[in-house]
C-alpha positions as CSV (number, residue, x, y, z in Angstrom):
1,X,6.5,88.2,-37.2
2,X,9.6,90.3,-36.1
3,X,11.9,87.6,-35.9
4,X,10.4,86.6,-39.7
5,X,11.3,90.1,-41.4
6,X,14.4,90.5,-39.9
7,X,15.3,87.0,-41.2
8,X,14.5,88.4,-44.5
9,X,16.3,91.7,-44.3
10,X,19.2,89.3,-43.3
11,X,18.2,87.3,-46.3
12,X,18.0,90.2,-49.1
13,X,21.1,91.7,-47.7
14,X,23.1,89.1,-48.5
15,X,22.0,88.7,-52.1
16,X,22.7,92.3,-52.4
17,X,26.2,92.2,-51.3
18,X,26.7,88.6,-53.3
19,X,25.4,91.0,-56.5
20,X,27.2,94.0,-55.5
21,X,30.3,91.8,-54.7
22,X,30.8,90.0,-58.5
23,X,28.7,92.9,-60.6
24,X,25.8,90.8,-61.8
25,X,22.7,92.1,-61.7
26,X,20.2,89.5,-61.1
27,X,16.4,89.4,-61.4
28,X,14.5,90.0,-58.5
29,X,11.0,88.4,-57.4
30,X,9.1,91.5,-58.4
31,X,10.9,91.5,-61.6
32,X,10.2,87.8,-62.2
33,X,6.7,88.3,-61.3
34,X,6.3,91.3,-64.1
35,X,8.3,89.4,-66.5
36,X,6.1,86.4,-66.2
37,X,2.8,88.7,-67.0
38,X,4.4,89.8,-70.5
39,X,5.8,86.4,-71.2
40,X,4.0,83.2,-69.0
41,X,7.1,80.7,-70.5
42,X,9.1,82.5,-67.8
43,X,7.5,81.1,-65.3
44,X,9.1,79.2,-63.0
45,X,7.0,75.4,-62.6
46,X,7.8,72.9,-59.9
47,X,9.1,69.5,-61.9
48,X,7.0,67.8,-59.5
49,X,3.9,69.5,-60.9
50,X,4.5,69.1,-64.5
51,X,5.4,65.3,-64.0
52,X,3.9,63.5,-61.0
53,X,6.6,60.4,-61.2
54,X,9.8,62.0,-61.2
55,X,11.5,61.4,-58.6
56,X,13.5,64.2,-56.6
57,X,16.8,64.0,-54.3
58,X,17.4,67.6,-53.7
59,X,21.2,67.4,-51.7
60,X,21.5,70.8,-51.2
61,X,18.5,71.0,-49.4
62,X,20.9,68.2,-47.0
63,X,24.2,68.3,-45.7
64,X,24.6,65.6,-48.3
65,X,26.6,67.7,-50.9
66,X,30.1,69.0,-51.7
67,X,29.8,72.3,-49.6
68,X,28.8,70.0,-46.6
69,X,26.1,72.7,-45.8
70,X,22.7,72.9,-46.4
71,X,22.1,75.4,-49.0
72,X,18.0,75.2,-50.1
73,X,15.7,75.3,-46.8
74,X,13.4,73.7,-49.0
75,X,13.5,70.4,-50.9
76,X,12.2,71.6,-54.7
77,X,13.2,71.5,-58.1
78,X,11.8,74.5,-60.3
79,X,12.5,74.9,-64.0
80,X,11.2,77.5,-66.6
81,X,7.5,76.0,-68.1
82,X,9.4,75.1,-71.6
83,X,12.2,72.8,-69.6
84,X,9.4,71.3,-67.4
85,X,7.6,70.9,-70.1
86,X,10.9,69.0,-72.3
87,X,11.9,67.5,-69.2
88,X,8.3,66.2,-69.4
89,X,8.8,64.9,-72.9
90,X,12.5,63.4,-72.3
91,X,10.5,61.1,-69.5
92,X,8.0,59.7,-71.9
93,X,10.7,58.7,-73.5
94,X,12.7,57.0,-70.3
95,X,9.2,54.9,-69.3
96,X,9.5,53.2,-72.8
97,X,12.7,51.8,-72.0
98,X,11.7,51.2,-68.5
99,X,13.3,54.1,-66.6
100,X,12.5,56.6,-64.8
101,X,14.1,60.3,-63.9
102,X,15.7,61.6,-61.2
103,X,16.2,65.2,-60.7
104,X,19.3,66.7,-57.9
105,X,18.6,69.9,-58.9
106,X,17.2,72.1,-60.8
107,X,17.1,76.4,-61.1
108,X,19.3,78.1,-58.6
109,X,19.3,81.0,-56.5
110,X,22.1,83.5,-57.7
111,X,23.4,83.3,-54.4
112,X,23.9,79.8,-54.3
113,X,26.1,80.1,-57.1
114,X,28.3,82.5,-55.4
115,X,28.6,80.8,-52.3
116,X,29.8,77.2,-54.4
117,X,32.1,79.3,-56.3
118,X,33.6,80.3,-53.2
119,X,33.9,77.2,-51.4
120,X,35.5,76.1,-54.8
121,X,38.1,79.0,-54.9
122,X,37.3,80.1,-58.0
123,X,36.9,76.9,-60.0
124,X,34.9,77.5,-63.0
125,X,34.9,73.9,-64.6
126,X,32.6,72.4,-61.9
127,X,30.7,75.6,-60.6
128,X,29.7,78.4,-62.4
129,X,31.2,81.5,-62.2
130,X,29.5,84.5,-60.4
131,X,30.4,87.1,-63.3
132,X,28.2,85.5,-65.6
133,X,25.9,83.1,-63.5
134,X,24.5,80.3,-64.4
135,X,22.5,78.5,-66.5
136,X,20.5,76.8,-63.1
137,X,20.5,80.9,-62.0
138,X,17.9,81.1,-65.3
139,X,15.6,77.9,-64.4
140,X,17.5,76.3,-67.3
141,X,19.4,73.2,-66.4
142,X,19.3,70.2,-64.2
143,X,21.9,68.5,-62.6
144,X,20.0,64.5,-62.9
145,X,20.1,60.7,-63.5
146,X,17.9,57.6,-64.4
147,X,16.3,55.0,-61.7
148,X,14.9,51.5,-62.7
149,X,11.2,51.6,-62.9
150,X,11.3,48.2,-61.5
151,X,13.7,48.4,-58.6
152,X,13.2,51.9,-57.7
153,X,17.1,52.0,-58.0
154,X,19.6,54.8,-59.6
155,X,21.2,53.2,-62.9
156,X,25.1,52.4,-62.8
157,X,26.8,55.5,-64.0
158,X,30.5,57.0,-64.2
159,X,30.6,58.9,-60.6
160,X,28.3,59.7,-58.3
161,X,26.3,63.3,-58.8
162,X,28.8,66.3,-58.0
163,X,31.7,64.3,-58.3
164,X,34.7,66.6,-59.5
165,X,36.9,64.4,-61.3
166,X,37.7,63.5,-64.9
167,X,35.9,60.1,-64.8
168,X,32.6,62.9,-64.2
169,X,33.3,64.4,-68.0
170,X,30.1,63.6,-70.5
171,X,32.8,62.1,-73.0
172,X,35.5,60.2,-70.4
173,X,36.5,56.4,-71.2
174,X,34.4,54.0,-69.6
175,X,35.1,50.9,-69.5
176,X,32.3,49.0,-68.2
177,X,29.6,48.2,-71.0
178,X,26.6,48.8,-68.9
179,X,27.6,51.9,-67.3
180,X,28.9,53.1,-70.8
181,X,25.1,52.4,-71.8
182,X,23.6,53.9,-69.2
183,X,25.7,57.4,-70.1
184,X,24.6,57.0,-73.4
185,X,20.9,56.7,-73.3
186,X,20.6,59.1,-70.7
187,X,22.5,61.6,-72.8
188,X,20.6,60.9,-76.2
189,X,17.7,60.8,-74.9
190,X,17.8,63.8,-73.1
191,X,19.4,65.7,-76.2
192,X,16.8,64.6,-78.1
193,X,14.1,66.7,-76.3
194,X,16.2,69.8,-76.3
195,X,19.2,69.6,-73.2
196,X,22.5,69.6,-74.2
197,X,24.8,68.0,-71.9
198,X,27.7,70.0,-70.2
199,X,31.2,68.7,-71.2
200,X,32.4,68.5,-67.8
201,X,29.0,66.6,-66.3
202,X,27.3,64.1,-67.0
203,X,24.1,64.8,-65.1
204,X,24.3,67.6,-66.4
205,X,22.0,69.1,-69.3
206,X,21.6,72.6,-70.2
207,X,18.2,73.6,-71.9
208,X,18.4,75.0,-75.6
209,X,17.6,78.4,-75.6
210,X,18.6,79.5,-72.2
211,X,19.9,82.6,-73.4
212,X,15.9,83.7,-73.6
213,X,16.0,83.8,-70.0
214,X,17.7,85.7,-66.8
215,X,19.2,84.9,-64.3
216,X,17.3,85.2,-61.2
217,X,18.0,85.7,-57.3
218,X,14.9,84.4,-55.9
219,X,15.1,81.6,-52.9
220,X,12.0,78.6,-53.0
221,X,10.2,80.3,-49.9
222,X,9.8,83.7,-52.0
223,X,8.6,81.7,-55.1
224,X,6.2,79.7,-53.0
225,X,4.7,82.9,-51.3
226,X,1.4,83.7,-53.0
């Protein structure tokens, strides 16, 4: 029991100091939980509860991402109920054409998004920065792709996920007709039920209206505390 709430005094200290550090105050479990009284769309849903078949590849909860470190302790994708719920409709969509989604990511801690801006140097193309925060700080975008229903297998895209090069931007040349395709239906399909894509990313798609909401410092063991 020691060893646990000194882990979390560690914990909150540091999200203090990334707050403190950048002047963004961000919403805190408490404050999430009373906001979510007054207004239950706040709520924070796990994807995986709103639709059963998604599948989820959650790198930062790996090595298996840019920063090389394992940022989430948990594997889990949360969104606000009104993206779950879009993100919900969007896949309805997919199954018709026989795919399926796959989500890398989905809201943020605060902290995680000063700790990539750091490894980053102060890139804000590919990272947000920590003066504003993010739009996956508010539980309102996810970084995702399409699998084959059949084959279990991602779809031929631009990059890979997380790639920081040109050839990543929603709008680059491509010159391969399937993977052009692929771009395509995954973007108008997904702007269809409310996401906009980011300029920059292709896997990525901001919700419309994520101004409504805050952005939150609140790591996946706190939200799954009951």
């Amino acid at each position: 029991m020691k060893n646990w709430l000194l882990a979390l005094a560690s914990l909150l200290s540091l999200q203090a100091m990334a707050q403190g550090k950048y002047g963004l105050k961000a919403t805190t479990l408490a404050e999430y939980r009373a906001s979510i009284v007054s207004n239950p769309d706040k709520e924070l849903v796990a994807l995986k509860d709103v639709i059963p078949d998604i599948v989820l590849d959650v790198r930062y909860a790996t090595t298996n991402n840019f920063t090389k470190e394992k940022i989430y302790s948990l594997p889990r994708a949360y969104a606000r109920k009104p993206v779950a719920q879009a993100l919900y409709r969007a896949q309805q969509e997919f199954k018709k054409l026989g795919y399926g989604i796959k989500v890398y990511d989905g809201y943020r801690p605060y902290s995680a998004t000063v700790k990539f801006y750091e490894v980053m140097k102060g890139d804000t193309v590919y990272v947000a920065s920590p003066y504003k925060g993010s739009k996956h700080n508010r539980g309102c975008a996810l970084d995702m792709t399409l699998v084959d229903l059949k084959t279990k297998k991602e779809l031929k895209m631009p990059t890979a996920w997380d790639t920081a090069e040109k050839e990543s931007w929603a709008a680059a040349p491509v010159k391969d007709p399937e993977v052009r395709k692929n771009r395509e239906t995954l973007i108008s399909v997904m702007e269809r039920n409310g996401f906009k894509v980011y300029e920059a990313e292709w896997w990525h798609f901001d919700f419309v209206g994520w101004q409504n909401y805050e952005v939150m410092d609140i790591d996946f063991e706190e939200l799954e505390k009951k």
